[in-house]
C-alpha positions as CSV (number, residue, x, y, z in Angstrom):
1,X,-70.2,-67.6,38.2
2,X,-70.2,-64.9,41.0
3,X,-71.6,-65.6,44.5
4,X,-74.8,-64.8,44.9
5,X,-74.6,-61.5,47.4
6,X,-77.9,-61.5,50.1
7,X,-79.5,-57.3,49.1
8,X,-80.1,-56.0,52.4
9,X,-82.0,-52.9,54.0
10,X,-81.6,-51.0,57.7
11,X,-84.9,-49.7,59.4
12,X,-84.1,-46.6,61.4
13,X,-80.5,-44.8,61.1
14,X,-80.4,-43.6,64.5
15,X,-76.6,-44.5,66.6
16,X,-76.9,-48.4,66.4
17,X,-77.4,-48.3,62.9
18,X,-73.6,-47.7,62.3
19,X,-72.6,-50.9,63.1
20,X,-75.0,-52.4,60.5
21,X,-74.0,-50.5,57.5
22,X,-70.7,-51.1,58.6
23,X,-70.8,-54.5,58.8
24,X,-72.8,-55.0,55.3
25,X,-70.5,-52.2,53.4
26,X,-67.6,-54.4,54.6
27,X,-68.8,-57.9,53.7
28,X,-68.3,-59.9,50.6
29,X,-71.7,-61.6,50.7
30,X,-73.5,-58.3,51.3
31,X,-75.4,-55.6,49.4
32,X,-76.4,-52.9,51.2
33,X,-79.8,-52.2,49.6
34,X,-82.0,-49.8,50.9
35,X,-82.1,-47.3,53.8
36,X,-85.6,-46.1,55.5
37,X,-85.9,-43.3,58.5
38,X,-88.6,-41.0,59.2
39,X,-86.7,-38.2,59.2
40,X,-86.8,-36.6,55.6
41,X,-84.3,-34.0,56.1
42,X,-81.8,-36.9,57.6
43,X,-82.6,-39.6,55.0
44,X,-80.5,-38.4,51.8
45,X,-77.6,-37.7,54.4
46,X,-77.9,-41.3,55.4
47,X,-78.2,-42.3,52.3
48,X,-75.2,-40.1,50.7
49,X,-73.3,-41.2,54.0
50,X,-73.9,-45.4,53.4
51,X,-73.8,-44.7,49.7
52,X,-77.2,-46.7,49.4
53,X,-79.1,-45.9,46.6
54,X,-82.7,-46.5,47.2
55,X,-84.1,-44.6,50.2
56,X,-87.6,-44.7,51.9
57,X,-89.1,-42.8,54.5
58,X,-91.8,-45.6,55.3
59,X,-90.5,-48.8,55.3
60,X,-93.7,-50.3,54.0
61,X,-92.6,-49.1,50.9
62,X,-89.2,-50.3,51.5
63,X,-90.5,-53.6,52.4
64,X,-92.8,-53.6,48.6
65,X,-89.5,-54.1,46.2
66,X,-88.7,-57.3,45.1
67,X,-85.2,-57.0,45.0
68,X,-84.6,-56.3,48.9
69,X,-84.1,-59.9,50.6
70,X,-83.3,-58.9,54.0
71,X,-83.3,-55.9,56.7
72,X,-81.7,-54.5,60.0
73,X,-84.1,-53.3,62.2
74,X,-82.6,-50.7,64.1
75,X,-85.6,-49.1,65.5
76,X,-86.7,-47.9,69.2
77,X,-87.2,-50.8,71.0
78,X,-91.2,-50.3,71.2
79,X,-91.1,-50.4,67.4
80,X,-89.3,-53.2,66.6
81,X,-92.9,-55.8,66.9
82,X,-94.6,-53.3,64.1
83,X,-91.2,-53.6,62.0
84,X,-90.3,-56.8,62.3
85,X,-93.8,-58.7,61.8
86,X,-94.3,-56.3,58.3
87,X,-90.8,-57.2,56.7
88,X,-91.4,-61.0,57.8
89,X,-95.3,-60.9,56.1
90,X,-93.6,-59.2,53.0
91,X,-91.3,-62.2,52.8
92,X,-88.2,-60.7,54.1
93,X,-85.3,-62.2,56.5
94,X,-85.2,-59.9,59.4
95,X,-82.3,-58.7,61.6
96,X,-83.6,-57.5,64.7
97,X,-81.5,-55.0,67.5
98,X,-81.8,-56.2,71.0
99,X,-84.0,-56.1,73.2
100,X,-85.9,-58.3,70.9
101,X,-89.1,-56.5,71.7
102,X,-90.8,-54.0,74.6
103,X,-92.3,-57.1,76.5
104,X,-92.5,-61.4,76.0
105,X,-96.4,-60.7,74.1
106,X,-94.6,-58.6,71.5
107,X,-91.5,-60.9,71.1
108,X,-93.9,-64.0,70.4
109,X,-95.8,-62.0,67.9
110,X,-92.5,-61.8,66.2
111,X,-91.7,-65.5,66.8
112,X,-94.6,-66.5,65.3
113,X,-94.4,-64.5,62.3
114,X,-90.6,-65.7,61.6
115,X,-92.6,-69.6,61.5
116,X,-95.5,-68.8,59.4
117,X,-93.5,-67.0,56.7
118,X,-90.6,-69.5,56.4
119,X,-88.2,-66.5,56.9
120,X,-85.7,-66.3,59.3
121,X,-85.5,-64.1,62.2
122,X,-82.5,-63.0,64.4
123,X,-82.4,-61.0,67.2
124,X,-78.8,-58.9,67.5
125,X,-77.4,-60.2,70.9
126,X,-73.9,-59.3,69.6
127,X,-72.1,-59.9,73.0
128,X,-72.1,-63.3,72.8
129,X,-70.1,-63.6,69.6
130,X,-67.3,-61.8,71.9
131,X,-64.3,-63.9,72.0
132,X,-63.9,-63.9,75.7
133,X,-67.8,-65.3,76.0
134,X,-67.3,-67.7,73.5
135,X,-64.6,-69.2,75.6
136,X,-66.4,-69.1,79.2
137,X,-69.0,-71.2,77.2
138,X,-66.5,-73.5,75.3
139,X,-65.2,-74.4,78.8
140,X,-68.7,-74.8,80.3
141,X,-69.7,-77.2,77.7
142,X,-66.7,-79.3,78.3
143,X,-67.1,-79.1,81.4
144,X,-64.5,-77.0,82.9
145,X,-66.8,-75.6,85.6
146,X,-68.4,-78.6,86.9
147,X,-71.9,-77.7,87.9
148,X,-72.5,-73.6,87.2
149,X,-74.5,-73.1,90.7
150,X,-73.6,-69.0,90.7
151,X,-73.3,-66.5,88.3
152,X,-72.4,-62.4,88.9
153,X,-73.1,-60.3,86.0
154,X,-72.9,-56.4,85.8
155,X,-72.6,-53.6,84.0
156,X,-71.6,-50.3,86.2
157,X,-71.0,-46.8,84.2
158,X,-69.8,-43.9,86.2
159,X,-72.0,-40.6,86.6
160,X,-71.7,-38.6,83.7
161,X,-72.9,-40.5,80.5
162,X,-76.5,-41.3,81.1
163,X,-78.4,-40.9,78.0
164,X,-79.0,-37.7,77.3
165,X,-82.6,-36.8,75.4
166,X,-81.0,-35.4,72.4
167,X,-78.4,-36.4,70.0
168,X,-76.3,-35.1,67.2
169,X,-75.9,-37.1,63.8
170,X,-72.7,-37.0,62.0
171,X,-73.1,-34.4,60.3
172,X,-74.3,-32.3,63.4
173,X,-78.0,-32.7,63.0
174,X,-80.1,-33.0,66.4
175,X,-82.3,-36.0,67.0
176,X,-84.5,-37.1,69.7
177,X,-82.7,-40.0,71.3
178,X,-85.1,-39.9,74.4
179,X,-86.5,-43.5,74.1
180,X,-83.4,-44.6,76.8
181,X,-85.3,-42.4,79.4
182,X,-88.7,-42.8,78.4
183,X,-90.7,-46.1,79.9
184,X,-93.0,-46.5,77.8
185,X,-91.0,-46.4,74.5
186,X,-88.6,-49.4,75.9
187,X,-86.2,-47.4,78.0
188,X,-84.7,-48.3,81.2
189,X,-81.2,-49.9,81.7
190,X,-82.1,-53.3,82.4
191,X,-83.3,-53.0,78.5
192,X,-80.4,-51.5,77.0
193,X,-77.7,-52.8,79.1
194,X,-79.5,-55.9,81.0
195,X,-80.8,-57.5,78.0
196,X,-76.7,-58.6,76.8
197,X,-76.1,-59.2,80.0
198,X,-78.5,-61.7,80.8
199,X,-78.4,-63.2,77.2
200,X,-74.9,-64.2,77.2
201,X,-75.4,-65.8,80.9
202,X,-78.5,-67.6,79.5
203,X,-76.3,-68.5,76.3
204,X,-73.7,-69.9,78.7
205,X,-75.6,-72.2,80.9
206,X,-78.0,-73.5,78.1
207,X,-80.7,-71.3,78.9
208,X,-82.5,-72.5,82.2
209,X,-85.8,-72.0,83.3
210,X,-86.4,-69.2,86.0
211,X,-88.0,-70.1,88.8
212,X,-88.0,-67.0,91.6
213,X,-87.3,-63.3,90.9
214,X,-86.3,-60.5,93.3
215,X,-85.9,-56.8,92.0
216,X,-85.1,-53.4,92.9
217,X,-85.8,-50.7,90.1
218,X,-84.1,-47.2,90.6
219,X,-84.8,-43.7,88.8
220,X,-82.1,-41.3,90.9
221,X,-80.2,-39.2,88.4
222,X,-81.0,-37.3,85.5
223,X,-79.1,-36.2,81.9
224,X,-77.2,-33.0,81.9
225,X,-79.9,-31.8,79.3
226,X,-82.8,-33.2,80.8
227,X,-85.9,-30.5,81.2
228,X,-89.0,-31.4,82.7
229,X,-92.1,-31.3,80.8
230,X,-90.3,-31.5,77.8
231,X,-88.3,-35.0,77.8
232,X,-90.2,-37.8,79.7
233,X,-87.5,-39.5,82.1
234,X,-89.2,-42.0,84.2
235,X,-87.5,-45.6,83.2
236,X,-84.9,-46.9,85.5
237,X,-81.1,-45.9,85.6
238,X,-80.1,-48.6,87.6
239,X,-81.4,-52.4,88.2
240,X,-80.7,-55.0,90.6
241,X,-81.7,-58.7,90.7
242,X,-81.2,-61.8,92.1
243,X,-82.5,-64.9,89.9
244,X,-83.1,-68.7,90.9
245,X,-83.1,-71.2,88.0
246,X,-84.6,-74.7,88.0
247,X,-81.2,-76.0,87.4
248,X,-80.3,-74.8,90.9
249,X,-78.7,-72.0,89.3
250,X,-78.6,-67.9,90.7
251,X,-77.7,-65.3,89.4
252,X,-76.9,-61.8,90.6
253,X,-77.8,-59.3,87.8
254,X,-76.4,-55.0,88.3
255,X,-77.1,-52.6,85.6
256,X,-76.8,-48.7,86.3
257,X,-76.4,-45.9,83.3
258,X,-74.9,-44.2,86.4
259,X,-73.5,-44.1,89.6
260,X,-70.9,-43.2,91.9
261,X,-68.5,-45.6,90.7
262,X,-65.0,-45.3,89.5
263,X,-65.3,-46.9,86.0
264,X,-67.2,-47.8,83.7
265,X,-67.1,-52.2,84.3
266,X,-68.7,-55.0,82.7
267,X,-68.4,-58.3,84.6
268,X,-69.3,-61.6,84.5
269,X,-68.2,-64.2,87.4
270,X,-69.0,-67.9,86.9
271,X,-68.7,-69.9,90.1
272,X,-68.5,-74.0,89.2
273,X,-67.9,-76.9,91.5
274,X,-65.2,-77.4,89.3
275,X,-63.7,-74.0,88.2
276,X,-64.3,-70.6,87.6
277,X,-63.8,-67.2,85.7
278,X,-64.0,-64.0,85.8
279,X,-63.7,-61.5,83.1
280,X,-63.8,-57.8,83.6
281,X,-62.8,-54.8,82.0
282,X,-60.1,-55.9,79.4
283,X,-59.0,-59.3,81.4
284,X,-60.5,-62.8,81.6
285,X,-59.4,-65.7,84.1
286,X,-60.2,-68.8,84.5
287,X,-59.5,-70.8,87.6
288,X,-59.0,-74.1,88.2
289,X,-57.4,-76.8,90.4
290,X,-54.5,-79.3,89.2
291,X,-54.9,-82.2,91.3
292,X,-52.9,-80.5,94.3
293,X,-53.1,-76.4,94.1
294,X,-55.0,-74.2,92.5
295,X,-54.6,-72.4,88.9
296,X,-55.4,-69.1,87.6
297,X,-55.0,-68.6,83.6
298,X,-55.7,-65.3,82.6
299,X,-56.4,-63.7,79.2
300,X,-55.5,-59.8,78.4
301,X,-56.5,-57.6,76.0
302,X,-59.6,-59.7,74.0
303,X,-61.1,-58.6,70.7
304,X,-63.7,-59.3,68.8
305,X,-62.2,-62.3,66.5
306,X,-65.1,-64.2,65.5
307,X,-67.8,-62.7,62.9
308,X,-70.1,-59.8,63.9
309,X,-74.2,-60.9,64.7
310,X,-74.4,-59.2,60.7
311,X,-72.5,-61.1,58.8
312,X,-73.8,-64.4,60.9
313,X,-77.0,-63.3,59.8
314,X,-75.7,-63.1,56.1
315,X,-74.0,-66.7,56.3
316,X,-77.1,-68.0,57.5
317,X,-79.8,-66.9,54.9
318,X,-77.7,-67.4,52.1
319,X,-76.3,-71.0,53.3
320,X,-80.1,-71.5,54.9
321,X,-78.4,-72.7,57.9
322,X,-80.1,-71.7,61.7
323,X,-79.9,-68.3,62.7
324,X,-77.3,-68.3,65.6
325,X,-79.4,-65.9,68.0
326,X,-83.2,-68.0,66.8
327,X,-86.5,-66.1,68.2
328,X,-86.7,-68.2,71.0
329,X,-83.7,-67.5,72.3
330,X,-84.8,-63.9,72.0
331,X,-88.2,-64.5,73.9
332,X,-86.8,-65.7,76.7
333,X,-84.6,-63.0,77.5
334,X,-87.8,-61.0,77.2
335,X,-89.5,-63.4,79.4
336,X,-86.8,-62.7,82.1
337,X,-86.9,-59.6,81.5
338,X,-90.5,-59.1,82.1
339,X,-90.0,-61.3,85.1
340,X,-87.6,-58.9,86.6
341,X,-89.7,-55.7,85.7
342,X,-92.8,-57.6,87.8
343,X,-90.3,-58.3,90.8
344,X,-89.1,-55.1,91.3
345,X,-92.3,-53.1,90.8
346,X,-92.2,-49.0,91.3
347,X,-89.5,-47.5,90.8
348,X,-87.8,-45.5,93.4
């Protein structure tokens, strides 16, 4: 008898959306189902593209067939709530990008949808499944650090690859893109690039209860394309924070889509009373003392090893085990978020 496969729809076909059919064409437990976007002169494109056979342009009608079990929601962040909520009321497991939702109101609306339908909902924090996090938080658990009083996490892109307002599709099509620059829609880097950041520190140290934000919010560079009056571009560019957990726990967070830096860096420093580590850019090390000096192990040239936050998502709905990224998880990164947006008021 052949393995039941899990039929599975994406919301929205804009960049991130890749990943998912991706990840579903290339996955024996996987049927990619349906795709839904708005834009009718893009949809049977997608839909040639994916080689997906049912296309919607509403996904309410998406959401109405039987047969569809599942769906990616790949949507602007400030629609993901809307989304989300219908495919969960229409009795449908639910993939959701990150950020989980535009603020913590939103992402418990979710939440409590996910419990009242008995369906499970994910949110797509996919840098934690990285193999170089999942080892900074195998040694945490056993201990490696001691007691995690500091944590440094970043994520610095040089000038010249903010978000620009418009966008081509693959087959050269133009699309607005503009959410990443518009406020109101769930732009802003501490969104886009913030929200894996502080979800794989969270993940790391068991997710501890903030207890003091401070913030500073920037807006001081704009998009090569950007005109005025035509493309809103008010959301941050860069974000700063320091955070104070109840654990006794700080963190420092940076975020900028771009700035006068060299490279483009992601970083994440753990300081323990036991050890530490540091991974940036393509190396991770962990540090660590003997008995009589200390020791520095370091890891080059990481990959992705363990399973993508899709086919997770798969394993868990058809095995009915927990999601591995569960709606409170997601919450709470929105909660922080929120916290950090309050802190840091205007932006300057």
């Amino acid at each position: 008898m052949p393995e039941k496969k899990l039929n599975v729809g994406v919301i929205g076909c804009g960049a991130i959306s890749a990943a998912h059919f991706d990840a579903y064409k290339n996955y024996s437990r996987a049927n990619l189902h349906s795709v839904c976007d708005n834009d009718a002169a893009w949809l049977p494109e997608a839909a040639k593209l994916h080689r997906v056979k049912n296309a919607y342009t509403d996904y309410r009608e998406m959401l109405a067939d039987p047969k569809l079990d599942a769906v990616s929601v790949c949507l602007p962040t400030a629609l993901h709530t809307e989304a989300a909520v219908a495919a969960l009321k229409a009795g449908k497991h639910v993939l959701c990008e990150k950020p989980m939702a535009l603020n913590a109101a939103d992402a418990l609306k979710m939440k409590k949808a996910a419990d009242a339908s008995g369906k499970k909902l994910m949110v797509s924090h996919n840098q934690r499944f990285e193999e170089s996090v999942q080892l900074i938080k195998k040694h945490a658990d056993e201990g490696f650090f001691g007691d995690i009083y500091m944590m440094r996490i970043g994520w610095r892109r040089p000038m010249g690859i903010l978000p620009e307002p418009m966008a081509a599709r693959p087959n050269g099509m133009k699309y607005n893109r503009n959410f990443f620059n518009d406020k109101d829609n769930g732009g802003g880097v501490l969104r886009d690039l913030g929200s894996h950041l502080l979800d794989l520190s969270l993940y790391i140290t068991n997710f501890p209860k903030p207890v003091d934000v401070n913030a500073g919010l920037y807006r001081k560079f704009y998009p090569d394309s950007y005109e005025p009056g035509k493309f809103r571009c008010d959301s941050e560019d860069m974000a700063v924070a320091q955070i104070r957990f109840d654990t006794g726990l700080t963190m420092q967070l940076e975020v900028s889509f771009g700035s006068y830096v060299k490279e483009d860096v992601v970083l994440t420093e753990v300081y323990g009373t036991k050890g530490g580590a540091s991974r940036r850019g393509g190396t991770l090390d962990f540090i660590g003392f003997d008995g009589s000096h200390m020791v520095s192990t370091r890891m080059i040239g990481y990959y992705y090893t363990s399973k993508c936050s899709q086919h997770r998502f798969v394993d868990a709905v058809l095995d009915d085990t927990p999601v591995p990224v569960p709606p409170d998880e997601g919450v709470k990164v929105i909660e922080l978020l929120d916290a950090i947006y309050k802190a840091g008021g205007e932006i300057k």
